[in-house]
VOBA-1610 file (N, C-alpha, C; in pm, whole numbers, padded with zeros to 5 digits, always signed):
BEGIN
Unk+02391+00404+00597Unk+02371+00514+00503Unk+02398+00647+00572Unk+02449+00698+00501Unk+02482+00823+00574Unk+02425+00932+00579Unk+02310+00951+00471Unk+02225+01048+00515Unk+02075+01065+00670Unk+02028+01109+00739Unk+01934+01061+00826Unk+01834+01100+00802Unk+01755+00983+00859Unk+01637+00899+00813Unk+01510+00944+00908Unk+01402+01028+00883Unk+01283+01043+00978Unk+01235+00928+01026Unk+01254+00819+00947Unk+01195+00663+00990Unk+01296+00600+01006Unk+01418+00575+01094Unk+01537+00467+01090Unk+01526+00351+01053Unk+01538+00285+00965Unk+01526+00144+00945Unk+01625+00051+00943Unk+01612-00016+01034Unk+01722-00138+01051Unk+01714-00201+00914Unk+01903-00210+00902Unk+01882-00295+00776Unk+02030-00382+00825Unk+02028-00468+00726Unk+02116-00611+00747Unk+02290-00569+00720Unk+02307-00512+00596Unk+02395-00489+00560Unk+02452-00314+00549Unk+02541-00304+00483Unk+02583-00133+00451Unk+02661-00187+00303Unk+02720-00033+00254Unk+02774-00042+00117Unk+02898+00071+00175Unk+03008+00033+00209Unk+03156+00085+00249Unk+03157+00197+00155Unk+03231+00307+00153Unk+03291+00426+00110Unk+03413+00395+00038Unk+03394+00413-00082Unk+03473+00367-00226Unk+03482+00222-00296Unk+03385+00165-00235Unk+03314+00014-00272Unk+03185+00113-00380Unk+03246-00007-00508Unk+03153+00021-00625Unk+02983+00034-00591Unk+02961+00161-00671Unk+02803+00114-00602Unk+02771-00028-00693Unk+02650-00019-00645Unk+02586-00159-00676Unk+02398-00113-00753Unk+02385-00148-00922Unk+02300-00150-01012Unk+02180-00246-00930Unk+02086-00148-00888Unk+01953-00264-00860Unk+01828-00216-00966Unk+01771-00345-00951Unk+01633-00316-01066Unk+01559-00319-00979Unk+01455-00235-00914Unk+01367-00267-00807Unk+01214-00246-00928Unk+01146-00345-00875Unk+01007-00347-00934Unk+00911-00333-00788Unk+00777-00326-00872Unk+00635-00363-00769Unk+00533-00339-00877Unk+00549-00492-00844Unk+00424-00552-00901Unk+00272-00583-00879Unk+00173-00529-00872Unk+00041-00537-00852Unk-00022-00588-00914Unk-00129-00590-00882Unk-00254-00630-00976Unk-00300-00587-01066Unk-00272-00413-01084Unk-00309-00339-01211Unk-00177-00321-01295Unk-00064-00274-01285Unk+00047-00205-01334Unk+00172-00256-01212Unk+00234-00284-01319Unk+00423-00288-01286Unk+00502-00181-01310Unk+00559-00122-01226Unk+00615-00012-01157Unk+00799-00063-01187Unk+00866-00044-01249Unk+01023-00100-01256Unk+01101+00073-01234Unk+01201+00003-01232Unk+01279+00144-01160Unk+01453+00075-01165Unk+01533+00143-01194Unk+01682+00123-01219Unk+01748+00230-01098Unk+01855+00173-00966Unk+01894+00237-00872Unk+01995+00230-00899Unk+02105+00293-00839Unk+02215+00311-00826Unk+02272+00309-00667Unk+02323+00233-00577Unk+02328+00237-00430Unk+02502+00246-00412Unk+02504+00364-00328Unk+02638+00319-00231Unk+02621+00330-00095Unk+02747+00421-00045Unk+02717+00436+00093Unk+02619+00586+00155Unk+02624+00645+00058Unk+02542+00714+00102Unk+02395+00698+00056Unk+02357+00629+00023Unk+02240+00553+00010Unk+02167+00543-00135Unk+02057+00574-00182Unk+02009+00519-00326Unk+01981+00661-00437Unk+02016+00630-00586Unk+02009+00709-00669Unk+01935+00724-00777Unk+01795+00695-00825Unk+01743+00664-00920Unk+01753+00715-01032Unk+01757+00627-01126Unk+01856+00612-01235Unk+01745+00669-01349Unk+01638+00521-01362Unk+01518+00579-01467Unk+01425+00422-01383Unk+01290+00501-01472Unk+01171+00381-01450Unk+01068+00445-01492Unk+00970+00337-01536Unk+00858+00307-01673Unk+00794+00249-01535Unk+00623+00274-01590Unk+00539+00186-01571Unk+00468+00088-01672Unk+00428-00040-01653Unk+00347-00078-01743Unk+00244-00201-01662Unk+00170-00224-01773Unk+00003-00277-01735Unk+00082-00428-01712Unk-00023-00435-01608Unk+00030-00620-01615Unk-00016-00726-01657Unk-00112-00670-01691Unk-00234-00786-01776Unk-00160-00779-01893Unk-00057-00722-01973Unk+00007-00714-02122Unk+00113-00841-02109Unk+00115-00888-02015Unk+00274-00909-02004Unk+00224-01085-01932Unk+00301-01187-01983Unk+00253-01341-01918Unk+00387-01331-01813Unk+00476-01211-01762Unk+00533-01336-01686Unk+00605-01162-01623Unk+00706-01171-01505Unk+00762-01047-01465Unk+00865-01067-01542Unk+00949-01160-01580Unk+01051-01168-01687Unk+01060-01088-01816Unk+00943-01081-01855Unk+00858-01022-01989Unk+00921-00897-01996Unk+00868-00829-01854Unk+00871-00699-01819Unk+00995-00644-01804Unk+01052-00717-01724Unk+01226-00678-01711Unk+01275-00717-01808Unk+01263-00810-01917Unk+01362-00800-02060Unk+01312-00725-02123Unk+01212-00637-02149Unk+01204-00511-02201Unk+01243-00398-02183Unk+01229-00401-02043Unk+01259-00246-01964Unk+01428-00221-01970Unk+01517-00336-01957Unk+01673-00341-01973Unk+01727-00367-02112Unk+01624-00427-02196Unk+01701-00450-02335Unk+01799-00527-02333Unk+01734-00633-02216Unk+01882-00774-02205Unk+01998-00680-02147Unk+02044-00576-02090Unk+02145-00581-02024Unk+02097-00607-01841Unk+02209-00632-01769Unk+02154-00709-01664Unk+02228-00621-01563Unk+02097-00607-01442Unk+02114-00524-01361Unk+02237-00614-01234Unk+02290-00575-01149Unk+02355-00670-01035Unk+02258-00730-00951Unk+02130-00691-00933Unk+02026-00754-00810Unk+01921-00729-00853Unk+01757-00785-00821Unk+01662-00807-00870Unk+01586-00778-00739Unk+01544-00654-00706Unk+01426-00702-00596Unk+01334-00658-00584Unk+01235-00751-00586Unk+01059-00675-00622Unk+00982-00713-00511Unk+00887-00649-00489Unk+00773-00582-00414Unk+00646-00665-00502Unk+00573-00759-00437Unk+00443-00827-00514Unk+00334-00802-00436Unk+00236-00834-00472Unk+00093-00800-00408Unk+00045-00935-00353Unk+00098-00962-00260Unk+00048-01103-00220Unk+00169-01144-00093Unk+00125-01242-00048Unk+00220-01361+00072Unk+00365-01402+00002Unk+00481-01386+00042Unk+00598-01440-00021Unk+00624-01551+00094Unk+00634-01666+00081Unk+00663-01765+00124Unk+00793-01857+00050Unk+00963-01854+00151Unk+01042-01934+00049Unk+01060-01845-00045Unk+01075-01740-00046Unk+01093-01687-00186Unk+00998-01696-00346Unk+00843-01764-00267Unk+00762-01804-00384Unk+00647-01692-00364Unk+00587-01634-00471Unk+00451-01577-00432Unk+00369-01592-00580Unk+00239-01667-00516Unk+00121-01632-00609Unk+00048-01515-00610Unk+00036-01432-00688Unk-00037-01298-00651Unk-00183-01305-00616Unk-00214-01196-00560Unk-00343-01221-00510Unk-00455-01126-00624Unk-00423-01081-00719Unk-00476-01036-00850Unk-00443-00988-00953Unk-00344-01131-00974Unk-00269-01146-01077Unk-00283-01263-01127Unk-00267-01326-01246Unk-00205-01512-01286Unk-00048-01523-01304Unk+00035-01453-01168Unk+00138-01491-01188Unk+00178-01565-01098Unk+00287-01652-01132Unk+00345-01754-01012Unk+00481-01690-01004Unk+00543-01644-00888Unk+00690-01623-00893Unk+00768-01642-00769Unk+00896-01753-00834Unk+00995-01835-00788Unk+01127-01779-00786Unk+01178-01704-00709Unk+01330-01619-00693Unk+01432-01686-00750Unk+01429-01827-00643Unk+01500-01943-00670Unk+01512-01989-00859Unk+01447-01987-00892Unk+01384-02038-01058Unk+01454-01895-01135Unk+01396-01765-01098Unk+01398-01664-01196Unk+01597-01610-01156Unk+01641-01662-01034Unk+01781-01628-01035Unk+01868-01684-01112Unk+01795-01787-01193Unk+01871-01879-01301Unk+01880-01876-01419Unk+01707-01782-01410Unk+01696-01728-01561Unk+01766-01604-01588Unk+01776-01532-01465Unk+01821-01385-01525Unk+01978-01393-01517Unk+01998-01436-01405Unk+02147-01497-01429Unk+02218-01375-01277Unk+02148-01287-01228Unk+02192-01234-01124Unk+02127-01264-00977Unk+02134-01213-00865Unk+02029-01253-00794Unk+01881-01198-00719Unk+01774-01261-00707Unk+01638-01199-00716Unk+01558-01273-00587Unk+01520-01123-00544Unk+01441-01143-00432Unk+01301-01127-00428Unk+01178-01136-00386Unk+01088-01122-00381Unk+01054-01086-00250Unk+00962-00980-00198Unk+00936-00915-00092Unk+00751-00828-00039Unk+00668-00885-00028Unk+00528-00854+00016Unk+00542-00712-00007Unk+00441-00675-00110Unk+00449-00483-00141Unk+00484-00423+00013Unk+00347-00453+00102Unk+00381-00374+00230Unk+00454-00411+00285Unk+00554-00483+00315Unk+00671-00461+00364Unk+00803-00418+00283Unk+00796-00385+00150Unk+00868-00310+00102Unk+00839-00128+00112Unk+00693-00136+00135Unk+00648+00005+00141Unk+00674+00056+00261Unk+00688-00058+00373Unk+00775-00014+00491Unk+00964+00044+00510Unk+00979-00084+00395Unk+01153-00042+00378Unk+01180+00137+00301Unk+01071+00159+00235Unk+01026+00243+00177Unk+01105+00360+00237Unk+00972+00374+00360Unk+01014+00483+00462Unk+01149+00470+00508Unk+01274+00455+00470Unk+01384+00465+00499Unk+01420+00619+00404Unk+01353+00638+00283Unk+01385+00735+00189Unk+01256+00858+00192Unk+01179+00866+00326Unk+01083+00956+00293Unk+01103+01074+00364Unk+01076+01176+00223Unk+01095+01329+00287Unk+00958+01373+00380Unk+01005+01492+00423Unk+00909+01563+00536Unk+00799+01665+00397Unk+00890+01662+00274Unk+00764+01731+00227Unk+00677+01587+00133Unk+00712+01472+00189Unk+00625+01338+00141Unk+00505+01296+00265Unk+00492+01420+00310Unk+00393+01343+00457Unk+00275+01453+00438Unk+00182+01425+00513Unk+00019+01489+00505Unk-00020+01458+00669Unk+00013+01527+00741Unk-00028+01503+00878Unk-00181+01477+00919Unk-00264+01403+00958Unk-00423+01414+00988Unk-00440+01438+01113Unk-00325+01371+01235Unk-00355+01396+01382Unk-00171+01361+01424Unk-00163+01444+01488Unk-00033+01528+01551Unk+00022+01396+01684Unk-00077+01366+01736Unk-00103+01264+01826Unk+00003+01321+01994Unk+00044+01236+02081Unk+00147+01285+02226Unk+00259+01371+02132Unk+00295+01458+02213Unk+00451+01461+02134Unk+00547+01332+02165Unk+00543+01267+02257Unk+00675+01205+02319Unk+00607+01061+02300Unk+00537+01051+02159Unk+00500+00905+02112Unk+00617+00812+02042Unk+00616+00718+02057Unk+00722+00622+02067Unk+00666+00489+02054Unk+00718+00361+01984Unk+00669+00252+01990Unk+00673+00205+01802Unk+00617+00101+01861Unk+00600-00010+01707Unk+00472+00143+01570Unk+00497+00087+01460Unk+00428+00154+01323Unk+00366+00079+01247Unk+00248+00122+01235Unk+00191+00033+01124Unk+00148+00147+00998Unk+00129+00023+00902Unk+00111+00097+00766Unk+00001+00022+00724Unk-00103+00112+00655Unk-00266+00092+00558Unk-00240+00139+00413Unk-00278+00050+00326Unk-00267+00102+00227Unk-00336+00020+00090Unk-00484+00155+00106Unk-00569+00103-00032Unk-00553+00139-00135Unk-00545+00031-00224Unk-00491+00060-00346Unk-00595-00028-00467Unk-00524-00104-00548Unk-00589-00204-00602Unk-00690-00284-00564Unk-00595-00324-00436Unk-00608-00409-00296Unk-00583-00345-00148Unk-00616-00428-00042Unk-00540-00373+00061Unk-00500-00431+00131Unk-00348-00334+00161Unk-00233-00371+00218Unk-00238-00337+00360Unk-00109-00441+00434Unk-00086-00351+00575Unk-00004-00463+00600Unk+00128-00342+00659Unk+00219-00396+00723Unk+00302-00345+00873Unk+00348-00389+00963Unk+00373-00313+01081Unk+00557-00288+01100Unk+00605-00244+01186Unk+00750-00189+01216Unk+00769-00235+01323Unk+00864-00341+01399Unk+00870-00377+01533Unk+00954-00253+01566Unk+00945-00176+01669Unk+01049-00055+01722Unk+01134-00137+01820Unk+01266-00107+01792Unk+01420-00178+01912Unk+01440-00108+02017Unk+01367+00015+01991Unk+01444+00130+02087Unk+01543+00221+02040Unk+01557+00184+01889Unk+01638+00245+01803Unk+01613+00285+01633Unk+01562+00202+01591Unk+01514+00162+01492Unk+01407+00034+01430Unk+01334+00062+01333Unk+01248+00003+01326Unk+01300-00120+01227Unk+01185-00263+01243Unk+01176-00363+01163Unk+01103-00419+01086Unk+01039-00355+00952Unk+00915-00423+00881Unk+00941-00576+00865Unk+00797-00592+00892Unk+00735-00723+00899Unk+00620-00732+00790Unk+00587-00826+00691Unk+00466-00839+00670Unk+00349-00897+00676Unk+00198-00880+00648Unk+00095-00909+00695Unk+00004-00921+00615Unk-00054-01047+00591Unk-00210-01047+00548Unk-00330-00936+00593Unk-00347-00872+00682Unk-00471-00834+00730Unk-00586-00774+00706Unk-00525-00745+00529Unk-00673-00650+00445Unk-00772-00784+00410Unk-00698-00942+00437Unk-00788-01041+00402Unk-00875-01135+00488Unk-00817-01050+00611Unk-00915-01075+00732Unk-01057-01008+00728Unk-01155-01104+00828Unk-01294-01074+00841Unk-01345-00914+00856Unk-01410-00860+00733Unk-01482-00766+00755Unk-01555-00749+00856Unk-01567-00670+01007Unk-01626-00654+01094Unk-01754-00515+01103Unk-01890-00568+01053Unk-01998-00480+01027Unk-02012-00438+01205Unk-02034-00312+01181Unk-02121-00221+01331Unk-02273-00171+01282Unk-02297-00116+01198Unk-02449-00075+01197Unk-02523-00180+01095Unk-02618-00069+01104Unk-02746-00201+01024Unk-02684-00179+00821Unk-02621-00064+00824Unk-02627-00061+00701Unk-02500-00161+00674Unk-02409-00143+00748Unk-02305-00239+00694Unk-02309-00397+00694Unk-02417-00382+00838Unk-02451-00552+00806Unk-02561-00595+00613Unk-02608-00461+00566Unk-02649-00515+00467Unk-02600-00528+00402Unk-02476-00463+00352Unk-02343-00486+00258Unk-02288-00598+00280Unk-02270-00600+00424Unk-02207-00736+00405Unk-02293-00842+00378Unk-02405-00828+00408Unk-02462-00990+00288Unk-02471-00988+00154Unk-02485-00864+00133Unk-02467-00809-00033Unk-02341-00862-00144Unk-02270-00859-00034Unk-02137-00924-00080Unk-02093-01078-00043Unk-02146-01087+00046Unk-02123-01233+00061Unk-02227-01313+00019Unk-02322-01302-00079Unk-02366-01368-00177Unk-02336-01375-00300Unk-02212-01258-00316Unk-02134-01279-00433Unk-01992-01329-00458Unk-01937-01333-00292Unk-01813-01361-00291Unk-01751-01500-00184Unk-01844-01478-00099Unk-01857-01597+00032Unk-01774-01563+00127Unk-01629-01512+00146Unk-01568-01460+00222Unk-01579-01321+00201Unk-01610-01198+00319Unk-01574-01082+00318Unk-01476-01035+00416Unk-01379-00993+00366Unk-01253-00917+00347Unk-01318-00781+00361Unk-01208-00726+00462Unk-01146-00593+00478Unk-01132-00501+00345Unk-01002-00560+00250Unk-01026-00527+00104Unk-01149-00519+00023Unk-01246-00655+00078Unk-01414-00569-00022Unk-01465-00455+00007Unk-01408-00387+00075Unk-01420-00245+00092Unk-01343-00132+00085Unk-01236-00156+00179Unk-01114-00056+00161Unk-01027-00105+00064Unk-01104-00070-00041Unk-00969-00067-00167Unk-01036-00007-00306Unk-00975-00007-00414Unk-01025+00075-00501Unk-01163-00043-00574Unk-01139-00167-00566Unk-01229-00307-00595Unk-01345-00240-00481Unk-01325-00199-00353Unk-01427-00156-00237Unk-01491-00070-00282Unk-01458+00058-00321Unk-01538+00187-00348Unk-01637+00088-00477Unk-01606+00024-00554Unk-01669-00052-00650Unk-01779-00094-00592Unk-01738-00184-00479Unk-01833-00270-00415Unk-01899-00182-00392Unk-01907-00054-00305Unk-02012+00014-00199Unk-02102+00081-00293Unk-02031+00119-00369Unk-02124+00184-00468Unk-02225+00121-00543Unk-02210-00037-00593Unk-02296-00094-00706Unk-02394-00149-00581Unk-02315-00210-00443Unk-02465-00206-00354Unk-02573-00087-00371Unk-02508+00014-00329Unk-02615+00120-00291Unk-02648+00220-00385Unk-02617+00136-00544Unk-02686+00252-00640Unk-02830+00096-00713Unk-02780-00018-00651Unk-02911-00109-00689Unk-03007-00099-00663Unk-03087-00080-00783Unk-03215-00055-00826Unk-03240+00118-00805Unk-03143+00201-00860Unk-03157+00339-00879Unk-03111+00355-00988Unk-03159+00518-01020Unk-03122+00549-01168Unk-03031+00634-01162Unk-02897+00634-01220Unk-02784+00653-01241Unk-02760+00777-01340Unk-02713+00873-01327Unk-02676+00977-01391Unk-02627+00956-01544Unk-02664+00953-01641Unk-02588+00963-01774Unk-02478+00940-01805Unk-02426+01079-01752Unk-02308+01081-01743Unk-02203+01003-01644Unk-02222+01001-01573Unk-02172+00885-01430Unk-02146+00744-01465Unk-02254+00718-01549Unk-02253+00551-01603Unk-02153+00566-01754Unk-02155+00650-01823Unk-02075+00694-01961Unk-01933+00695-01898Unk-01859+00775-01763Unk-01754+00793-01748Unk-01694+00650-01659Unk-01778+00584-01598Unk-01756+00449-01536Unk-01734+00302-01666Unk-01772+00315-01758Unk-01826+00236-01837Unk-01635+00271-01938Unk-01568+00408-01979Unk-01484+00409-02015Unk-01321+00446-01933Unk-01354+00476-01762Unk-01247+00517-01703Unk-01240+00400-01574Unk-01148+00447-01476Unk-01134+00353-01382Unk-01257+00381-01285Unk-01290+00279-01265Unk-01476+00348-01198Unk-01452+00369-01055Unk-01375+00323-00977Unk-01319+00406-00851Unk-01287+00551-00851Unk-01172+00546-00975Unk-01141+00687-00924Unk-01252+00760-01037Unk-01342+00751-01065Unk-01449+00858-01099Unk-01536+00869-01005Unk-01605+00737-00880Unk-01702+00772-00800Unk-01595+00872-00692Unk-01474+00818-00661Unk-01411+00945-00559Unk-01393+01076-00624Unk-01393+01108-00739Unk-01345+01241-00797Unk-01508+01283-00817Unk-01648+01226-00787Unk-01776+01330-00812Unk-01747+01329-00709Unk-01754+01238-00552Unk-01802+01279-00471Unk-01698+01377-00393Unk-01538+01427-00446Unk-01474+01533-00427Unk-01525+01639-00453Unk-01647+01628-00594Unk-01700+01776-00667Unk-01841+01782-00594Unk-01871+01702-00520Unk-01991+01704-00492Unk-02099+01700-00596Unk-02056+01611-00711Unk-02129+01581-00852Unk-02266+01512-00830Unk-02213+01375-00744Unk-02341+01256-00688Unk-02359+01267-00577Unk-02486+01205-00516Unk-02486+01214-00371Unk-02475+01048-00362Unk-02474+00943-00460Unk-02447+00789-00430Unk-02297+00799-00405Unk-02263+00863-00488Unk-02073+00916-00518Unk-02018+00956-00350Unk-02089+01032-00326Unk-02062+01090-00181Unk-02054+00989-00057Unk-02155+00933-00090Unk-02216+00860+00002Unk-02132+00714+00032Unk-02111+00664-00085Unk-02019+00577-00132Unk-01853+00623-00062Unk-01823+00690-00058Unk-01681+00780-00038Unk-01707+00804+00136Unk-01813+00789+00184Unk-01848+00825+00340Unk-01794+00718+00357Unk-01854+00582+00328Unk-01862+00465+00353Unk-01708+00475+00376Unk-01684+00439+00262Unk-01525+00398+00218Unk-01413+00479+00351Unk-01450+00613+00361Unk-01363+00650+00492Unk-01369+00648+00617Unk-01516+00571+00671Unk-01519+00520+00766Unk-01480+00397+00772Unk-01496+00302+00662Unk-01450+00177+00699Unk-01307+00173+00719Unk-01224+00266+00599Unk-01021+00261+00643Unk-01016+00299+00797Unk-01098+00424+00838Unk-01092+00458+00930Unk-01062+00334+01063Unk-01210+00268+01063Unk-01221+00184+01153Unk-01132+00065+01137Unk-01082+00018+01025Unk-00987-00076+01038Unk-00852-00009+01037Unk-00789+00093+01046Unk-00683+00151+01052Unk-00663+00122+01215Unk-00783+00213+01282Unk-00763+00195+01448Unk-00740+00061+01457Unk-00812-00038+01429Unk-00795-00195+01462Unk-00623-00206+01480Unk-00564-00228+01336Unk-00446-00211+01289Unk-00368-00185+01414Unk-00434-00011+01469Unk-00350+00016+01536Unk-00267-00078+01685Unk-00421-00098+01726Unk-00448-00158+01856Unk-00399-00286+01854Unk-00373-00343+01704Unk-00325-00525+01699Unk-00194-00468+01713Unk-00119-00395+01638Unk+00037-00386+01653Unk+00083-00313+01785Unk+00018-00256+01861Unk+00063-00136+01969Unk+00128-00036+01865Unk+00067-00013+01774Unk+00127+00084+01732Unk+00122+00237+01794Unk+00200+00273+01862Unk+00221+00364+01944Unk+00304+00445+01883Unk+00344+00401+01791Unk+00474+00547+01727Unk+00391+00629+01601Unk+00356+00554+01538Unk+00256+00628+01466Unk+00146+00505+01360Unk+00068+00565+01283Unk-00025+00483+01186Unk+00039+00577+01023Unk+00078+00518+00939Unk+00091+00618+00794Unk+00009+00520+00701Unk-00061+00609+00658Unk-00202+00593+00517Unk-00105+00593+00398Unk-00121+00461+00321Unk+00020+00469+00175Unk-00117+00414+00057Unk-00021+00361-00039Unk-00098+00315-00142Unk-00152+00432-00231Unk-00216+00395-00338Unk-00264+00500-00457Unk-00417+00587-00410Unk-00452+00580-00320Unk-00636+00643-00320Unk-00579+00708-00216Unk-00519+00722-00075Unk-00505+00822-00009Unk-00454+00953-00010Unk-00321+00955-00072Unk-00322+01092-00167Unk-00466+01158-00224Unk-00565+01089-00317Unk-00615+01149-00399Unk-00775+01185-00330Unk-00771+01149-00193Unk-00892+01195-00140Unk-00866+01240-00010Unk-00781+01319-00025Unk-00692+01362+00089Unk-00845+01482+00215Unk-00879+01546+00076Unk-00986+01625+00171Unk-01075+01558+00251Unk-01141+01439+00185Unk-01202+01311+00242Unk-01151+01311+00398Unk-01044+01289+00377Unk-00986+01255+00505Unk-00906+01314+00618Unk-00954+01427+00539Unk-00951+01582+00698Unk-01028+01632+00703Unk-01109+01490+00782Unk-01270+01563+00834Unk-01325+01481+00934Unk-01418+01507+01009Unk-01463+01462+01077Unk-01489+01304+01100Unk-01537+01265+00976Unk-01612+01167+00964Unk-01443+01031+01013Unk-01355+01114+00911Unk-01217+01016+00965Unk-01219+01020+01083Unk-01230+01127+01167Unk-01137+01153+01344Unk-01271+01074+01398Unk-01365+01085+01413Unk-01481+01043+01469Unk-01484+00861+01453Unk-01427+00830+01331Unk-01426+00681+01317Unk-01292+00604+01384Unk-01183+00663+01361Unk-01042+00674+01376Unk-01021+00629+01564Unk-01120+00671+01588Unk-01106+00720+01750Unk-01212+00637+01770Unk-01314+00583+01724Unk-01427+00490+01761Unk-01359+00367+01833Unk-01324+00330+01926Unk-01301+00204+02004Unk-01280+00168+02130Unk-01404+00192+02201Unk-01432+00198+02278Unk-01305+00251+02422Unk-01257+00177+02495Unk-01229+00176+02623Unk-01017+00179+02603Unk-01016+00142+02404Unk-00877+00228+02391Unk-00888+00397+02389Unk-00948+00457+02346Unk-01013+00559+02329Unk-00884+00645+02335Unk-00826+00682+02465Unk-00701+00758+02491Unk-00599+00684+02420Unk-00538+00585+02380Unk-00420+00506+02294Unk-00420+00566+02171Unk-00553+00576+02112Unk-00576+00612+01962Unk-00544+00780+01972Unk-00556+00854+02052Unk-00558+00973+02048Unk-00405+00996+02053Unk-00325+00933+02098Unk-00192+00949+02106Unk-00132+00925+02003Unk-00187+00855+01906Unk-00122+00788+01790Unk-00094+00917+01670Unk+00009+00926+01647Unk+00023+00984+01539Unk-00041+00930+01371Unk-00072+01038+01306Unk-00144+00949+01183Unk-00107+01060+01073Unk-00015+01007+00950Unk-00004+01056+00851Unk+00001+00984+00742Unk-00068+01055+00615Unk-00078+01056+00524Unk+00066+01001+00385Unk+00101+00919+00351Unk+00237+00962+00250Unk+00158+00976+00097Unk+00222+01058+00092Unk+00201+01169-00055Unk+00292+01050-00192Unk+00418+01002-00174Unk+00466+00884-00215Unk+00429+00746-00310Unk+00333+00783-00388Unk+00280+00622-00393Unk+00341+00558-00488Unk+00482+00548-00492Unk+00616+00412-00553Unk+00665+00405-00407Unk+00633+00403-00280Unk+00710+00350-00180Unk+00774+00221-00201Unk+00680+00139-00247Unk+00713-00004-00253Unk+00797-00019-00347Unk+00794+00037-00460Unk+00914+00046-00516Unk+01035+00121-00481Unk+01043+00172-00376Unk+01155+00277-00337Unk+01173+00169-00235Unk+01120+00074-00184Unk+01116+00014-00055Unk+01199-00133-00090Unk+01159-00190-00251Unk+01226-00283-00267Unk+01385-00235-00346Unk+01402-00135-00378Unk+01515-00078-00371Unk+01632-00043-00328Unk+01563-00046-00172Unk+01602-00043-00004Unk+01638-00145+00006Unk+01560-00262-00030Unk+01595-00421+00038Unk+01697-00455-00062Unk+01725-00478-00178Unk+01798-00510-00261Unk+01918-00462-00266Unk+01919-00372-00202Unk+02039-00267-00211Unk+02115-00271-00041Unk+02042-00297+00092Unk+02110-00308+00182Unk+02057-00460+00325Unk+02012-00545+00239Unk+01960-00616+00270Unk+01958-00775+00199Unk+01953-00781+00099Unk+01995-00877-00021Unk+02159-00962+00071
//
């Protein structure tokens, strides 16, 4: 591609100079809403065309979705971004009832279709991200260098890492928001039984994710009395983003308190993150809730947790850590793959 890239990303293929571009349908599909998007790719890299969101609970199948959104005309390539493990080209979602088969749906649609783990499309992502798409939190060495990882609470939570060549980077993807929740104080060890009498496994995600702020909150507002209004606006809106938007206004102090939680725990599993990948080039915060509690997280309570680990202590301080403002990466990311990678 010929424009340059703050994040270089190795990719498989190119698109030659006066070679037709090439029509991709890039989706990302979650657990709440499907994200579709119509590209346009050549050699100088991707053009977005148009794209709709819609709910995914409306819809029995991703087929549904894409014969609506095209009106039966057919794009040249198919490549989507899911919320879950792609194995073989198959993925069951992880909060969804969908089953999806590349192999199967390249027969139905009649072009060809890839399937690709959100976070590692949200990695291919960063091939298209501007400098005014970033939110810096810590500046980290200047002359930092090395592998990248990516956090990102959303629905669910994601994370995926960047092997660095010495040149450019390689997303990979990763389970790790469904790894063991690791409690440090007394309060988190009570959450975590709180939850694991309701769930049996605790996950990283029963906390850092928008399902998490849920969790922390209905622990620690049990057996208290709840604001009127608080329970009226939870009862008709998304009840995450109302406990993060009081405890932005300083409305609740459960709201607040709840929102402490929540940014120490990304915090502390972000550093983890860091320290499993060597991520030495930087850490970037993606997904839908980091944008929107951005003040949250230029403050203390982040740098103080961020930096909590013991005897890495100096590694983490080097690490660069930003924010992306972005949240269709994954759809900009399976866009990327479909278009120079497919």
């Amino acid at each position: 591609m010929a424009a340059k890239q703050l994040v270089p990303i190795a990719f498989k293929k190119e698109i030659s100079k006066g070679q037709k571009p090439i029509n991709i349908l890039a989706a990302d599909i979650g657990g709440t809403k499907a994200n579709i998007a119509l590209y346009t790719a050549d050699a100088e890299g991707l053009t977005l065309v148009t794209q709709k969101r819609y709910l995914s609970k409306d819809y029995g199948s991703l087929s549904a979705v894409i014969g609506e959104f095209t009106g039966g005309k057919s794009p040249d390539r198919i490549s989507a971004a899911v919320a879950g493990p792609v194995v073989d080209g198959k993925s069951k979602l992880t909060n969804l009832p969908w089953v999806l088969d590349s192999g199967a749906m390249t027969k139905e649609m009649g072009v060809p279709v890839c399937f690709i783990n959100d976070l590692e499309a949200t990695a291919y992502g960063l091939a298209g991200l501007g400098k005014d798409e970033l939110v810096t939190l810590q500046t980290g060495a200047p002359d930092s260098r090395g592998n990248l990882a990516i956090i990102a609470p959303g629905t669910g939570l994601g994370e995926a890492g960047l092997f660095f060549d010495g040149e450019r980077y390689h997303p990979f993807a990763t389970e790790g928001g469904h790894s063991d929740f690791a409690p440090r104080t007394k309060k988190d060890v009570e959450l975590f039984y709180a939850l694991q009498q309701q769930f049996g496994h605790v996950s990283w995600e029963r906390f850092v994710s928008g399902m998490g702020i849920k969790n922390i909150f209905h622990c620690l507002s049990a057996g208290r009395q709840m604001p009127e209004w608080l329970t009226d606006r939870m009862r008709d809106e998304d009840p995450a983003a109302v406990i993060s938007e009081a405890a932005l206004k300083h409305e609740d102090l459960i709201c607040a308190e709840t929102m402490d939680l929540f940014v120490r725990y990304l915090a502390t599993e972000a550093s983890s993150l860091v320290l499993k990948l060597m991520a030495t080039g930087g850490l970037y915060l993606a997904g839908g809730i980091p944008p929107k509690i951005l003040p949250l997280l230029k403050s203390d309570n982040w740098t103080r947790n961020f930096d909590n680990n013991g005897r890495m202590h100096e590694l983490s301080q080097r690490v660069p850590v930003h924010v992306v403002l972005n949240d269709k990466m994954a759809l900009q990311g399976a866009a990327y793959y479909g278009a120079y990678n497919m």
